[in-house]
N, C-alpha and C positions, 0 to 999 in steps of 0.2 A: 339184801333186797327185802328183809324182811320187812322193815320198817313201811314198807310200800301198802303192806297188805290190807285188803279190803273184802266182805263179804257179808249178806245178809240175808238172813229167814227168821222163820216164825211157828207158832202151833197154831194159832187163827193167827197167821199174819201174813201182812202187806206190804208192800214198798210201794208208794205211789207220794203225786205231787199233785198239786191241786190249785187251778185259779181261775178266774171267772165264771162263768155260767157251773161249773163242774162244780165249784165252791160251793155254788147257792145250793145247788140237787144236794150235796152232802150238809151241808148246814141245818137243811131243812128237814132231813130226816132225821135228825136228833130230838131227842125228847125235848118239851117245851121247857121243863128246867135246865136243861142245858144251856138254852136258846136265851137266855134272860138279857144278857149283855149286847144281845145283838144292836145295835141301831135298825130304827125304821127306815124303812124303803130301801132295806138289800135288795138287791137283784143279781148279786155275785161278789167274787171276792178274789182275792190275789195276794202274791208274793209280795210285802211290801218293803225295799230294802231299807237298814238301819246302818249308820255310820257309827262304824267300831273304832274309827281313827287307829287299825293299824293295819298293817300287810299280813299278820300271821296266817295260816293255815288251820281252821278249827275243825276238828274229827269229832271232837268232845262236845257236847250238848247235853242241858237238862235243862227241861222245861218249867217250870212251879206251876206257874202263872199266866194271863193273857201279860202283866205286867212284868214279874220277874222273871229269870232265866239267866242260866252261867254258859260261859263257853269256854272252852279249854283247847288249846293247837301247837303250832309250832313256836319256838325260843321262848319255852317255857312259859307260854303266855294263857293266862287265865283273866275272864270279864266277869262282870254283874252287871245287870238292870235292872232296877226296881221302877222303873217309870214307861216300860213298852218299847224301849229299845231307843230313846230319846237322848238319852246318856247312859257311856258306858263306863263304870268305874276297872279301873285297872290295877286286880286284886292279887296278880298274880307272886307266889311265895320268890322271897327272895332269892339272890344267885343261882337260880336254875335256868339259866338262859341257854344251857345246851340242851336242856332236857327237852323231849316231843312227848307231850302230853294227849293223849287217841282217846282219854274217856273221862265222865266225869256226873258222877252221882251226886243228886243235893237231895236232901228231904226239907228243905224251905229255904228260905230266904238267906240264912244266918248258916246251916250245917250241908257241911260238903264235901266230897271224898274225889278227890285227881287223882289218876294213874299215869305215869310216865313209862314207857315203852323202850324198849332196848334189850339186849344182850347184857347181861351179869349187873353191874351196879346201875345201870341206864336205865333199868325198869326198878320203882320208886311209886309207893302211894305216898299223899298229904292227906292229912285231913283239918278243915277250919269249922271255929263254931263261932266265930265273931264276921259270920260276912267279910271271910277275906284278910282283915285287918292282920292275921297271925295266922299261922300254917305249922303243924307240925309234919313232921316225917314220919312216918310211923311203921314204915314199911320200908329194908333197902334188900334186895336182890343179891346174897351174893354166892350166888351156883352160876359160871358160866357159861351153863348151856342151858341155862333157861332164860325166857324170853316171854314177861308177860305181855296179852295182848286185850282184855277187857275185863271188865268189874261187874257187879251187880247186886244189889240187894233187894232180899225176901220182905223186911222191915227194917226200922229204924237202927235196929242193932245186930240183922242176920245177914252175912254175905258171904262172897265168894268172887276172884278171879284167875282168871283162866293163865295158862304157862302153854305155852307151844309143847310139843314130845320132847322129856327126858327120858334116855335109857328105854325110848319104844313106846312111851305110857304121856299121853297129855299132865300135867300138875296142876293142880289146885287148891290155891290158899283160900284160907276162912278165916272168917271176923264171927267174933259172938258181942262186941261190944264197938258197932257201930265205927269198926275201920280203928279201933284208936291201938290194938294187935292182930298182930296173923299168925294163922300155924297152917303149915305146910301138912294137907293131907295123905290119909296113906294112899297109893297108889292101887291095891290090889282090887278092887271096882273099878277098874278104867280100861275099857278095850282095849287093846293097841292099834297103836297109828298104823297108815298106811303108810310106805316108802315115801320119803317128801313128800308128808301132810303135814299142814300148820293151819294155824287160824289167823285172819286179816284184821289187822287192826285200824282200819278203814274209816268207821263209824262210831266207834263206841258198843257195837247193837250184836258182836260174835258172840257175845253172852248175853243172855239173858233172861230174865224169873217171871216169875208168874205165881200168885199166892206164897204161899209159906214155907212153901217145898219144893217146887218144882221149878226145874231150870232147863236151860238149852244153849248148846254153843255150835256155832257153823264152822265148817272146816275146807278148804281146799288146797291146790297143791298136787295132787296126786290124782290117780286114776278115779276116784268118784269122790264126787262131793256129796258130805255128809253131814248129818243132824245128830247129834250125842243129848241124851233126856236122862236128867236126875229127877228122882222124887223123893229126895233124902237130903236135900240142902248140899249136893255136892258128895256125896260118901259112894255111890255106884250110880253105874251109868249104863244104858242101851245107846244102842245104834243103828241107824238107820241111812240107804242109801237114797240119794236124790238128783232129777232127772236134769240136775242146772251143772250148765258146761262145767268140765271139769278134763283129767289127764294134760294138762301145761300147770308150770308152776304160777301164772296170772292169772289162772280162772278155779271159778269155787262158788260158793256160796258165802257173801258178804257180810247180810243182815239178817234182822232177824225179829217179829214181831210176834207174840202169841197172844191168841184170845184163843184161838182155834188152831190157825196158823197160816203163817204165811213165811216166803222165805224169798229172797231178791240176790242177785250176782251177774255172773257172766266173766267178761276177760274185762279187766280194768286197764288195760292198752288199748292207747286214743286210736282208732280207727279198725280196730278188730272186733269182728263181728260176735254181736251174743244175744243168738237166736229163742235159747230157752230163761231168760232171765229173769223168771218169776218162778215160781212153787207154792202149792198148796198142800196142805193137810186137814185131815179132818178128823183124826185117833192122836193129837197129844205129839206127832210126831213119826206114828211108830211105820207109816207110809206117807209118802210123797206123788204128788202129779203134778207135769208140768200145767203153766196156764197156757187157755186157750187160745188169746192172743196177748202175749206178755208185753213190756216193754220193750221198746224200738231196740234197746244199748242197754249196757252197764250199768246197774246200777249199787247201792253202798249202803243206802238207809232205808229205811223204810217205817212205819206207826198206823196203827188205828187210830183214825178220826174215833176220840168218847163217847163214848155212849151210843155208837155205831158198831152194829157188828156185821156190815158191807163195805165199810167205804174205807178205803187205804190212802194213804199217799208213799209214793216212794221215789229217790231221789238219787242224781249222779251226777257227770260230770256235763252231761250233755241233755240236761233236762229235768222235768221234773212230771210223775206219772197219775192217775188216779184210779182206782179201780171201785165202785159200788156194787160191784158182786161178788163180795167176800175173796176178789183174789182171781177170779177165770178170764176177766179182761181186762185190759190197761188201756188208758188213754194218756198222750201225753199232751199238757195242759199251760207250761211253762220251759222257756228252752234254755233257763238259767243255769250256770255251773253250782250244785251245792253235791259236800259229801256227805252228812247226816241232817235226821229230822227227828222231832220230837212232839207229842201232845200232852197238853196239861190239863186234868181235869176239869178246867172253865173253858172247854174249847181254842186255849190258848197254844198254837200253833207254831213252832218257830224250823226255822233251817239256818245251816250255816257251811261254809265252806273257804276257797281258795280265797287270797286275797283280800284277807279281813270280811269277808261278805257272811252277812247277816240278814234274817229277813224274819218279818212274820205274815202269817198267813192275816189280812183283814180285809171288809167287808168294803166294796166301792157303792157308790150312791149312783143312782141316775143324773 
């Protein structure tokens, strides 16, 4: 059931979703160079869906662009668009049609790193520098009791992802050269797990960096859901306990966004109640509050609206959230099913989820 996992937080971060009228309020508090591409006479903004022409399941998201964006899901299925979601090129590496693909880093248009998820040789990085056209493998798994679950990188050529607990101790492999090898770190900075912890491979977003150094991954499964903080690219880690349901192996902390922080979860079982599924911080991590009025449900992703450092969106099966006070209230804005979300430095917005569903965040006219 690993495969199922899902959970999200942050250090300034959010999980919120965002459309209409809530769109415009966060729109309009970005700085005016943000704002450049806007069209005249917003008055709000929405979910707008794009046709993916296929059924897969996408967990994986990266944003570039308002224009480009990859998504990565189920039967080994990877996209591109480079034209705002109008056409989707179908870029995914060949004969991997078993693989489940949960994350997926690009640093532009043309260079980009998938993880595939599983148990021993099932979990598998690619990385492509031709947009797709060629993939290599560069990364294959082969310790049976590990189980990668998300990726992330510092820059162009710093990274790190995450392994569920071997032998009591989370794993973590590292890139120094842009995914193209991995070396498997030492373990002896890594707290130990808690009896059935793991991390959800939900969104893409259980891992994730911030500057040059600094990382964080969510965890649940076990008796308290938790925030793990490097400042070392991965080499030793703290930990911290957080107020988002936790003790069932379906609830935990999902996602995960840092400016400051924020953190998003709950029980990812349709109709189970998950009353605290927001989190905030305000020290890097190193404590947690729940929000004041969080998300209705469950939620998986979550991002900073740019150049924003109030306005969240964050996302699940059962909707989509927003919050413009850094994270203490949510509103929900769209009652769309998506499991991850992303923003790209031009206020370019995107979500994606079950059922080939794609969207981006754009501005409606009067």
């Amino acid at each position: 059931m690993r495969d199922q996992k899902i959970m999200s937080m942050m250090r300034r971060v959010v999980a919120v979703g965002l459309c209409g009228a809530a769109l415009a309020t966060a729109v309009a508090a970005a700085p005016a160079q943000a704002r450049q591409a806007r069209p005249e006479g917003v008055s709000g903004a929405g979910w707008r869906l794009k046709d993916s022409g296929t059924d897969a399941r996408f967990r994986g998201l990266a944003a570039v662009s308002r224009t480009t964006a990859w998504v990565a899901g189920s039967k080994g299925t990877v996209l591109l668009t480079r034209d705002g979601g109008r056409d989707w090129r179908d870029v995914s590496p060949p004969g991997v049609e078993g693989l489940e693909f949960r994350d997926i880093e690009a640093f532009d248009g043309r260079r980009a790193v998938v993880l595939a998820i599983g148990e021993g040789e099932a979990s598998r990085v690619f990385r492509t520098d031709d947009a797709g056209a060629t993939w290599t493998e560069t990364f294959r798994n082969t310790d049976p009791r590990a189980f990668y679950d998300c990726v992330t990188f510092f820059d162009a050529r710093n990274g790190i992802a995450l392994s569920d607990p071997v032998e009591g101790k989370y794993r973590v492999l590292a890139t120094g050269d842009g995914g193209r090898s991995w070396r498997v770190l030492p373990s002896d900075g890594m707290p130990a797990a808690q009896p059935g912890e793991s991390a959800f491979a939900a969104s893409g977003q259980c891992l994730v960096s911030a500057g040059r150094r600094d990382a964080w991954f969510a965890t649940g499964g076990a008796a308290t859901a938790r925030v793990f903080h490097s400042a070392d690219r991965g080499r030793t880690w703290t930990v911290a306990d957080t107020p988002l349901p936790a003790g069932d192996p379906a609830r935990g902390a999902f996602g995960l966004a840092f400016r400051d922080a924020r953190a998003v979860g709950g029980d990812y079982r349709a109709g189970q109640a998950s009353p605290k599924a927001a989190a905030v911080t305000a020290d890097g991590g190193a404590g947690w509050t729940e929000a004041a009025e969080p998300p209705p449900a469950y939620r998986s992703g979550v991002t900073w609206l740019p150049h924003s450092r109030r306005t969240a969106l964050a996302v699940g099966p059962t909707g989509t959230d927003v919050t413009t006070d850094g994270g203490r209230t949510w509103r929900t804005v769209d009652p769309g099913s998506y499991d991850t979300v992303d923003c790209a430095p031009d206020l370019g917005c995107w979500a994606a989820g079950e059922q080939g569903r794609v969207a981006r965040l754009e501005p409606t006219r009067h």
